[in-house]
C-alpha positions in Angstrom: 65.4 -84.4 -132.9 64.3 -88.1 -133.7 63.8 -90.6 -131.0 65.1 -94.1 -131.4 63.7 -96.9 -130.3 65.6 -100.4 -130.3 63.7 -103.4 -130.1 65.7 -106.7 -128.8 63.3 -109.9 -128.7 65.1 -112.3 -126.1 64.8 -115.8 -124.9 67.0 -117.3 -122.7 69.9 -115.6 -123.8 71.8 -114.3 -120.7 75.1 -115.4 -122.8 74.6 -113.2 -125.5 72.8 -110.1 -123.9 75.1 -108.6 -122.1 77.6 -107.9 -125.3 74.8 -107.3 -127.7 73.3 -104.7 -125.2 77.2 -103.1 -124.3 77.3 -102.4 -128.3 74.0 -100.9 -128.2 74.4 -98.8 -125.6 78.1 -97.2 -127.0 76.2 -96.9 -130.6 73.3 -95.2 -129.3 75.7 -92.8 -127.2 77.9 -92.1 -130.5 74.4 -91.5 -132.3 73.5 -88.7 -129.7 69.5 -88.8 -130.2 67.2 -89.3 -127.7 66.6 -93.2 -127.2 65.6 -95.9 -125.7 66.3 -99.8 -125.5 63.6 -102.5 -125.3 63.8 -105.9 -124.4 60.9 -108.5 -125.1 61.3 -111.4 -122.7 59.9 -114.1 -124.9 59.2 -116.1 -121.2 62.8 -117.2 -120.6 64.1 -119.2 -117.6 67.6 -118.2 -117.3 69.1 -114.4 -116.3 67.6 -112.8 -119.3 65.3 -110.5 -117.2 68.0 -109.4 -114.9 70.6 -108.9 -117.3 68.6 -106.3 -119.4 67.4 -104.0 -116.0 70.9 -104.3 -114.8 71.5 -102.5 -118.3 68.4 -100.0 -117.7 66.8 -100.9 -120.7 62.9 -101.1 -120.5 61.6 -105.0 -120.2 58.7 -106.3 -121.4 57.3 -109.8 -121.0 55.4 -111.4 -124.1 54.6 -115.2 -123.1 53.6 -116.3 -126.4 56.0 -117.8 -128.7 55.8 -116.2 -131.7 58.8 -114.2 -133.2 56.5 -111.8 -134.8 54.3 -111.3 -131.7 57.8 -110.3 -129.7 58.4 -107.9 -132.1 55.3 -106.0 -131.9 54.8 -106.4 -128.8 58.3 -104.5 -128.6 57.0 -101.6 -130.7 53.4 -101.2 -129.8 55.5 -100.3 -126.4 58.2 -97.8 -127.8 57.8 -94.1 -127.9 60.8 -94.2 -130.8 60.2 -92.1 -134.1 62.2 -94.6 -135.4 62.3 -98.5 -135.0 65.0 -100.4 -135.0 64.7 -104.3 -134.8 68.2 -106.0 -133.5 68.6 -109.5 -132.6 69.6 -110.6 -129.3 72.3 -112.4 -130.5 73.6 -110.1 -132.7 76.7 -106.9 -131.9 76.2 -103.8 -133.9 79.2 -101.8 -135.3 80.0 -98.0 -133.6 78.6 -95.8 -135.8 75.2 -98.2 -136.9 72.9 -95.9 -135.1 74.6 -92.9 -136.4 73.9 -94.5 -139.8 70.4 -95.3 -139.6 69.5 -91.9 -138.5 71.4 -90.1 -140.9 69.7 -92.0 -143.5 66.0 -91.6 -142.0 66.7 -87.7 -142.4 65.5 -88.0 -145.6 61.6 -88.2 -145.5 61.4 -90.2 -148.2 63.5 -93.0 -146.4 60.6 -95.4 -144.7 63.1 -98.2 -143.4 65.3 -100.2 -144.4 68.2 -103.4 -143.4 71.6 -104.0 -143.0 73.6 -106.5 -143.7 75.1 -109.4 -141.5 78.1 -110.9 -141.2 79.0 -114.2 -139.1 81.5 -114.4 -136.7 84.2 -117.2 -136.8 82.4 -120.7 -138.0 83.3 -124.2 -136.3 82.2 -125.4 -140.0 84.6 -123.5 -142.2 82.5 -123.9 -145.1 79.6 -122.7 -143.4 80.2 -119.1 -144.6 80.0 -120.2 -148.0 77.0 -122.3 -147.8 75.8 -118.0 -146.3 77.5 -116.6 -149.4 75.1 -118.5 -151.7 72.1 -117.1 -149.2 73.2 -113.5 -149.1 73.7 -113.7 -153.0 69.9 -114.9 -153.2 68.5 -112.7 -150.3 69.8 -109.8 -152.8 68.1 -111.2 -155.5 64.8 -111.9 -153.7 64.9 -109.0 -151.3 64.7 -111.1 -148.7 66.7 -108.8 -145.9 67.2 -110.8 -142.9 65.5 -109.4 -139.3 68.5 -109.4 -137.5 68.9 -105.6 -138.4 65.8 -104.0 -139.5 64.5 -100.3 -139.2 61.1 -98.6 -139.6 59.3 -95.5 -139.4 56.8 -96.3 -136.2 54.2 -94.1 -138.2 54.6 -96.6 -141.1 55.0 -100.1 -138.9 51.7 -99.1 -137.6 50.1 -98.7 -140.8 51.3 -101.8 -142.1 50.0 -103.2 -138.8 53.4 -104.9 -137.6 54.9 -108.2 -138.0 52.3 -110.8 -139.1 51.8 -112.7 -136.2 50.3 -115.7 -138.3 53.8 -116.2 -139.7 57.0 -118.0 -137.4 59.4 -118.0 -139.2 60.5 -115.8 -141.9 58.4 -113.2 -140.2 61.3 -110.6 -141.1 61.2 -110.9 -145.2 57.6 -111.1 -145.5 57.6 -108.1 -143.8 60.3 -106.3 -145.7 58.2 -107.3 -149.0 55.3 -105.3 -147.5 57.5 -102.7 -146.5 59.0 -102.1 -149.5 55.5 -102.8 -151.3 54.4 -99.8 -149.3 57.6 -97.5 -149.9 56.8 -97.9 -154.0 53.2 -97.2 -153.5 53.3 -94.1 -151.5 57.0 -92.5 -153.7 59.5 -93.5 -150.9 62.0 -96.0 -150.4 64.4 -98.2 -148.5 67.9 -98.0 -147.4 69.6 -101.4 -147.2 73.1 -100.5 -145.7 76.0 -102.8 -146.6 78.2 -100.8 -144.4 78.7 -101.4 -141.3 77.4 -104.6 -141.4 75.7 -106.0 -138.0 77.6 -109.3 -136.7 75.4 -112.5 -136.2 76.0 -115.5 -133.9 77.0 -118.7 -135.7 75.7 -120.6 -132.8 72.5 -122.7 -134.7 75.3 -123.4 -137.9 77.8 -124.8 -135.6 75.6 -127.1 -132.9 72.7 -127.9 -135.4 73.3 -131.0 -137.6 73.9 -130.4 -141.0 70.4 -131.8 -142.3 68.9 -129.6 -140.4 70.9 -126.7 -141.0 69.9 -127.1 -144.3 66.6 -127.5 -144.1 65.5 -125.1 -141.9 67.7 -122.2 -143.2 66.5 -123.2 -146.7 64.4 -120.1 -148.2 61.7 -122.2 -150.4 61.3 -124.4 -147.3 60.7 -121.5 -145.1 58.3 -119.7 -147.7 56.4 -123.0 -147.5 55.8 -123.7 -144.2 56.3 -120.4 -141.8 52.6 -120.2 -141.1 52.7 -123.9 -139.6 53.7 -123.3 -136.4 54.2 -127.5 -135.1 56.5 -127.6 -138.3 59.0 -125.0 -136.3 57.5 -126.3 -132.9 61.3 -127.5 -132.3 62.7 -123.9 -133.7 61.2 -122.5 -130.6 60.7 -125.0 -127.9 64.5 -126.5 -128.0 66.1 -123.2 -129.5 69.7 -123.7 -129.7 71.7 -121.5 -127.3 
């Protein structure tokens, strides 16, 4: 049977841990495959550490922050068949896990995404300021990192996360990803059902300039391999 390996990067988030782990936990029981939960401690100075042991998942400390560095520091550590990449802040439906490996049955599958919803927005019109970014993440094939999944056999091939990039780090690599799938006759599964649920936190305590800015794909695309450009992104991360 396939193993499972999900891969939570975390920093400073003993608020949202506990739930998103819970979720994980009852998915991966419904999913009845062997399994095993990763957290990368990006460094944090609050309970994140504790939280995750107290849930028996395995912790690992990367210092360095770099989003993508998290990540594969996450997987070069997992003994999963199968990666899965899920946000810390982020709850995962049920039946997700059941999903995802129903879908990697077929060989052909190499990964894929799955969609993400918002919880309740202090800024109303926040989710449709998201509508317009889902609309052109479709268009683009940008699928968002907060729910990504991968064959280990082919994340090692395509050598990970590329740690030059912070920010974005998650569609540039489901461009190579899906670059790869085409090349070798495979594909992707992007699953719009169940969707994953996202914290609105950064769209409700961020101003609205910034908001817009740094959630703006062209931005982004310009600028993710200059890492003082998102020095604030990561050194005053809102929580």
């Amino acid at each position: 049977m396939v193993k499972v390996s999900v891969i939570i990067p975390a920093y400073n988030e003993e608020q949202c841990l506990p739930e998103t782990l819970e979720r994980i936990s009852k998915a991966l029981s419904i999913a009845a495959c062997p399994s095993e939960i990763i957290v990368v401690d990006n460094d944090s100075q609050d309970g994140t550490k504790q939280i995750a042991e107290a849930f028996g998942a395995k912790v690992l400390l990367e210092e360095e922050h770099n989003i993508s560095r998290v990540r594969n520091t996450g997987a070069e550590n997992s003994i999963g068949d199968i990666l899965i990449f899920i946000d810390a802040d982020t709850l995962v439906p049920d039946t997700l896990f059941q999903k995802i490996t129903a879908v990697m049955d077929d060989e052909k599958c190499l990964g894929g995404a799955v969609a993400v919803g918002y919880g309740g927005f202090e800024r109303d019109w926040m989710k449709f300021y998201l509508m317009g970014w889902a609309f052109w993440g479709k268009f683009f094939n940008m699928a968002q990192g907060a729910a990504q999944f991968c064959r280990k056999s082919v994340f090692n091939k395509l050598e990970g996360y590329d740690q030059t990039i912070f920010m974005g780090e998650d569609v540039e690599f489901y461009w190579r990803l899906s670059k790869f799938a085409k090349r070798n006759e495979g594909h992707l599964h992007f699953i719009e059902h169940p969707k994953v649920t996202t914290s609105t936190r950064r769209f409700d305590k961020m101003s609205l300039m910034k908001t817009f800015l740094l959630t703006h794909p062209i931005l982004i695309r310009l600028t993710w391999r200059k890492k003082s450009f998102w020095k604030d992104w990561y050194e005053k991360a809102v929580r």
